[in-house]
Backbone as JSON, one array per atom type, in Angstrom:
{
  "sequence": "XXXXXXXXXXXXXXXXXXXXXXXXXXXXXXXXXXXXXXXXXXXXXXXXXXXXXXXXXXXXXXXXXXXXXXXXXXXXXXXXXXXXXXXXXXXXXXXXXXXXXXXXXXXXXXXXXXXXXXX",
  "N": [[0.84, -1.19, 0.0], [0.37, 2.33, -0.78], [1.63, 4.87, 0.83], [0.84, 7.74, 2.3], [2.16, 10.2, 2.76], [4.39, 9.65, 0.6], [3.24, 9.53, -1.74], [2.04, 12.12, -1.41], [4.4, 13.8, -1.75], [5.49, 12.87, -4.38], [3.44, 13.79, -5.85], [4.1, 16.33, -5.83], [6.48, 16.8, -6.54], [6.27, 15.93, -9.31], [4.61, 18.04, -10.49], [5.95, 20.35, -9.89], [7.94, 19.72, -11.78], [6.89, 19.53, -14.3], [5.79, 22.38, -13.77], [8.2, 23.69, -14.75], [8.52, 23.26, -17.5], [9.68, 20.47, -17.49], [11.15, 16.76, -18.64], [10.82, 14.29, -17.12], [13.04, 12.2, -18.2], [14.63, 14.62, -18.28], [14.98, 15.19, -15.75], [15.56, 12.99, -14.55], [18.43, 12.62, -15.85], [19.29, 14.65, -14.94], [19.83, 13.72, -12.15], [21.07, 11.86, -11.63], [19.57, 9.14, -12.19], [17.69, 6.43, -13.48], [14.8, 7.23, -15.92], [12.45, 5.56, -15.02], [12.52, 5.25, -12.57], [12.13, 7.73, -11.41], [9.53, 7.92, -12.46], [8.1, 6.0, -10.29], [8.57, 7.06, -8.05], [6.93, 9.47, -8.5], [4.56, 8.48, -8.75], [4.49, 7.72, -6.27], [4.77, 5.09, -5.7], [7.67, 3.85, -5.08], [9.06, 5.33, -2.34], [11.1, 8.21, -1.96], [14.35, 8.17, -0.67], [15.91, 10.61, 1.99], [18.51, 11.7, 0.31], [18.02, 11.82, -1.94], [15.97, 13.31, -2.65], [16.96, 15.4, -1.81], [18.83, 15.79, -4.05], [16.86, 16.04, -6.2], [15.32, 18.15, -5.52], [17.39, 20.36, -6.22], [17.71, 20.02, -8.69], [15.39, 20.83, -9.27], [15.09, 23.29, -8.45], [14.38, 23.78, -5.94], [13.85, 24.26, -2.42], [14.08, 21.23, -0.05], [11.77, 21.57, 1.74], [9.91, 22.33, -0.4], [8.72, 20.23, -1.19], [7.53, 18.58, 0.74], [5.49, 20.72, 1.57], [1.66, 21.71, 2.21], [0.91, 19.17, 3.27], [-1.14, 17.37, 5.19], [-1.28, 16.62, 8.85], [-2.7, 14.13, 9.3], [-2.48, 12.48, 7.11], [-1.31, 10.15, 6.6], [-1.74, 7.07, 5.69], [-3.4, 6.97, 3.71], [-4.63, 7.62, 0.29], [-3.75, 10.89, -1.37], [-6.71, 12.69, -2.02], [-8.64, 14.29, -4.92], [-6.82, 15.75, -6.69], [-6.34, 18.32, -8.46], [-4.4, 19.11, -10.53], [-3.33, 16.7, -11.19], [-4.52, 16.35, -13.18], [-3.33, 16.61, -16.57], [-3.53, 18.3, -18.74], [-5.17, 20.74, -17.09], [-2.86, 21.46, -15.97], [-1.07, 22.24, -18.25], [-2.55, 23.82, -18.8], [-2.29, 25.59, -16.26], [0.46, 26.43, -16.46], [0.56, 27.59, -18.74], [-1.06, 30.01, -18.0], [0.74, 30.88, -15.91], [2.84, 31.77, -17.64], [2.13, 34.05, -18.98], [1.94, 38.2, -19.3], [1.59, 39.77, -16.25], [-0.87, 41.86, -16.37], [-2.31, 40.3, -18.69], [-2.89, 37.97, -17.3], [-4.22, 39.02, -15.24], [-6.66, 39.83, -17.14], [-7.26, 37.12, -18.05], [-7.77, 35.46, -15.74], [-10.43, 37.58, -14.73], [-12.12, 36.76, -17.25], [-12.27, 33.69, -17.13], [-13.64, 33.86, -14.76], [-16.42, 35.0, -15.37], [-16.78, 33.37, -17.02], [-17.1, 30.79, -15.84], [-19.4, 31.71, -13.65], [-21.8, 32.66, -14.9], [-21.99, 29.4, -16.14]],
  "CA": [[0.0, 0.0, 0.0], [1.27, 3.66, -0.91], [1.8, 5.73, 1.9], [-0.22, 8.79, 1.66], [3.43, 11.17, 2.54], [4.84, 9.18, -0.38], [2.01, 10.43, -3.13], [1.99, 13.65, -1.88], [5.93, 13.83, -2.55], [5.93, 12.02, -5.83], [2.57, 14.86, -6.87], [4.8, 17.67, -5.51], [7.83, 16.46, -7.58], [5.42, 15.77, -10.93], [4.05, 19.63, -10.14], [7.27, 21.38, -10.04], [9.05, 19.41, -13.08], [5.64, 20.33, -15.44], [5.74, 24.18, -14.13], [9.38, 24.44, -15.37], [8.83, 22.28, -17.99], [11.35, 19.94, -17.46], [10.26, 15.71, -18.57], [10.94, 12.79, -16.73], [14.11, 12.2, -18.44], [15.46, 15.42, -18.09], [15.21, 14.99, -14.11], [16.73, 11.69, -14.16], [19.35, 12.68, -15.84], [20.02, 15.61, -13.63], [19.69, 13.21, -10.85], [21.97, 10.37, -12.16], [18.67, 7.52, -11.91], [16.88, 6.41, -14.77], [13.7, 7.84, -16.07], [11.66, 4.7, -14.69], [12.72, 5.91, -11.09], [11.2, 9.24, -11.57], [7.9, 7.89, -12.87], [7.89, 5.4, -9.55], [8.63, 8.18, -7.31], [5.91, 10.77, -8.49], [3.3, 8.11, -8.3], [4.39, 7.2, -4.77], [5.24, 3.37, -5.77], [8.76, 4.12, -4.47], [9.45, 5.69, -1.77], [12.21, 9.02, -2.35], [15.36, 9.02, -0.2], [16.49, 12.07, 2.09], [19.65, 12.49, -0.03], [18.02, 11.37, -3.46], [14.76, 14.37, -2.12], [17.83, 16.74, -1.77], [18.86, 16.1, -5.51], [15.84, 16.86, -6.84], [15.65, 19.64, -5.01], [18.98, 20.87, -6.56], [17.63, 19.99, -10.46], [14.03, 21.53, -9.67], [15.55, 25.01, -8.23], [13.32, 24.32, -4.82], [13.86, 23.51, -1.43], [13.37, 20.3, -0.27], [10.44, 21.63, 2.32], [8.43, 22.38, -1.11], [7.65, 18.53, -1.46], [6.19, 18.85, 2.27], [4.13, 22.08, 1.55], [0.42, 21.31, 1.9], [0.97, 18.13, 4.0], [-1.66, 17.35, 6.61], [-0.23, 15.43, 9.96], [-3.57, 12.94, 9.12], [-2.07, 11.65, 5.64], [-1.03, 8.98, 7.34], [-1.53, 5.45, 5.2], [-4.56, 7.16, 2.81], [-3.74, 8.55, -0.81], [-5.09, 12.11, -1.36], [-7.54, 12.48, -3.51], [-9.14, 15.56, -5.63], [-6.12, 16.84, -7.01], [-6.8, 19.12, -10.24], [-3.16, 19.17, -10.99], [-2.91, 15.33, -11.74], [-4.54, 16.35, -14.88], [-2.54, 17.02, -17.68], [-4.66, 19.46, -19.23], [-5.12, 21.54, -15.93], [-1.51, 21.44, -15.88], [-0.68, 22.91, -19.24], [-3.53, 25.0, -18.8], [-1.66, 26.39, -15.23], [1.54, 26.95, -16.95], [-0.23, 29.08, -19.96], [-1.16, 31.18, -17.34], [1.68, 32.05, -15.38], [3.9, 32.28, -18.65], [1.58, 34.8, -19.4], [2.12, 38.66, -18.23], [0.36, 39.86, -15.49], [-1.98, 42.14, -17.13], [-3.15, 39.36, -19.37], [-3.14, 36.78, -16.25], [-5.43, 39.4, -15.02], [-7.67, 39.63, -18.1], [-7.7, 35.83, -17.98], [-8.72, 35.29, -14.5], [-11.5, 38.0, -14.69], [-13.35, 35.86, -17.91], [-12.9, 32.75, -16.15], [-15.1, 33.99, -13.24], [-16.89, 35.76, -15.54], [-17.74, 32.39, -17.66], [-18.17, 29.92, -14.41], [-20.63, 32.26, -13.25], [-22.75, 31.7, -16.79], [-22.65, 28.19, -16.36]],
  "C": [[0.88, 1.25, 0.0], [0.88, 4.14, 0.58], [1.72, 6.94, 1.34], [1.43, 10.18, 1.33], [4.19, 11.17, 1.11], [4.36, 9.91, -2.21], [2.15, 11.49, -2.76], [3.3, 13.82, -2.54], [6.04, 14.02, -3.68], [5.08, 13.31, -6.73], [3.74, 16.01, -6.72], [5.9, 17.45, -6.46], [7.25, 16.5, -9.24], [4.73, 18.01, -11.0], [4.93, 20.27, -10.71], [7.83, 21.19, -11.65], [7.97, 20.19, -14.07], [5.77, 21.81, -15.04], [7.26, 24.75, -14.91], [9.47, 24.15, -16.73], [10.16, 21.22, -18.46], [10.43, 18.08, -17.59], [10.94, 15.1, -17.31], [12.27, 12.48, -16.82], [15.2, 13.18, -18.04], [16.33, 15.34, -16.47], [15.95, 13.93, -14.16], [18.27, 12.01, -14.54], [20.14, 13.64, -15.13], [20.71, 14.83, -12.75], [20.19, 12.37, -10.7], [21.07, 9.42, -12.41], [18.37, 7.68, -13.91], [15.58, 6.82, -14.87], [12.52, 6.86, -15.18], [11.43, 5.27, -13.07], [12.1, 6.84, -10.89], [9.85, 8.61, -11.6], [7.36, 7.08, -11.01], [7.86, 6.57, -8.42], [7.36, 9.17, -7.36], [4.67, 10.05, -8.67], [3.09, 7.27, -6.82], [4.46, 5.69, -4.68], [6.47, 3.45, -4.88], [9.05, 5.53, -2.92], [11.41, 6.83, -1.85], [12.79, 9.1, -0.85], [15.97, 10.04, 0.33], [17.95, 12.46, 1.29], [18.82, 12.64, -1.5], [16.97, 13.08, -3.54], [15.81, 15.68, -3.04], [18.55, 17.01, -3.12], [18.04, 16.66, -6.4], [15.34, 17.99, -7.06], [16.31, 20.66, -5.61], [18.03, 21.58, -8.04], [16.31, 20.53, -10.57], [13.97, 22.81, -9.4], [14.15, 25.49, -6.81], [14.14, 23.97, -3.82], [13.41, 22.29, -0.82], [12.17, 20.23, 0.54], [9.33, 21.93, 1.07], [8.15, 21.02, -1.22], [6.8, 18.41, 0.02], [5.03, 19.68, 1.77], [3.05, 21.27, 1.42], [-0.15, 20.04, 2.27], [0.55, 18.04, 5.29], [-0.87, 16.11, 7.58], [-1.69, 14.31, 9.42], [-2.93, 12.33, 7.57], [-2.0, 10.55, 5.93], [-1.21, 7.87, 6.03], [-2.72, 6.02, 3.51], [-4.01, 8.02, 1.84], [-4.78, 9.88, -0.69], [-5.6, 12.61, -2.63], [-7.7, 13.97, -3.96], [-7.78, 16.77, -5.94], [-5.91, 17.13, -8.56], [-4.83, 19.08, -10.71], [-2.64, 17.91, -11.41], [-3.52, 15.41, -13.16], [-3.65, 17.32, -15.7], [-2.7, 18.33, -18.47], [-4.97, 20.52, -18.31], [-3.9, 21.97, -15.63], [-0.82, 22.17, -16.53], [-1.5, 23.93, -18.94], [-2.62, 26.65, -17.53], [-0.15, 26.98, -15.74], [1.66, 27.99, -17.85], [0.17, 30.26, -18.91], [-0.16, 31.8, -16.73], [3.21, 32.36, -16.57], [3.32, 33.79, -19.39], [2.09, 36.37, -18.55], [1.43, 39.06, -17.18], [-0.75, 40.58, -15.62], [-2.63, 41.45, -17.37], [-3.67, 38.34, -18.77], [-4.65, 37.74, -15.72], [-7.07, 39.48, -15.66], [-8.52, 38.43, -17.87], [-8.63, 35.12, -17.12], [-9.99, 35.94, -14.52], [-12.52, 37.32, -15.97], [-13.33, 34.6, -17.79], [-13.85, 33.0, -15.23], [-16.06, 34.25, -14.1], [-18.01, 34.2, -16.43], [-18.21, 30.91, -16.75], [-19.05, 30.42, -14.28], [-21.62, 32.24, -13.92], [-22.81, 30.21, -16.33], [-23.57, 27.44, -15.64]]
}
């Protein structure tokens, strides 16, 4: 069974690499592993290493408390569910936006609300 700390990790690690866009490969090879390692890691199959954490860290330009961030003490043994960022599409979509400048982020945001509220 995954261990809920584990998945968050592995999402927090899949998060970061997609906002820089950086693949799978790229990280591994930062990181010396092979790409397979990565994929096991960011779906919480594997369990990440405090030194291997602190590489990642290095090749994603974070600290390694951002894979904590947003980590309740109940996680405990249960995966966590409802996260909009495991889609792909929500993903690209979030990167649009902040490649965008902030004017236009602003534009953006105000006819999103503007077309939720319509539906």
């Amino acid at each position: 069974m995954k261990h809920g700390v584990d998945v968050h990790v592995g999402k927090r690690i899949r998060h970061r690499r997609w906002m820089i866009g950086m693949t799978q490969q790229q990280l591994a090879e930062a990181v010396g592993i092979k790409f397979q390692q990565i994929q096991k890691y960011e779906t919480g199959m594997n369990r990440v290493s405090a030194s291997r954490l602190w590489d990642i860290g290095l090749a994603l330009e974070v600290p390694v408390s951002f894979f904590f961030d947003g980590l309740h003490e109940d996680v405990g043994t249960a995966e966590i569910e409802g996260d909009i960022l495991g889609d792909k599409e929500a993903l690209q979509l979030v990167r649009a936006y902040y490649a965008m400048p902030v004017a236009q982020r602003r534009q953006i945001f105000e006819l999103a609300r503007v077309l939720s509220d319509a539906a």
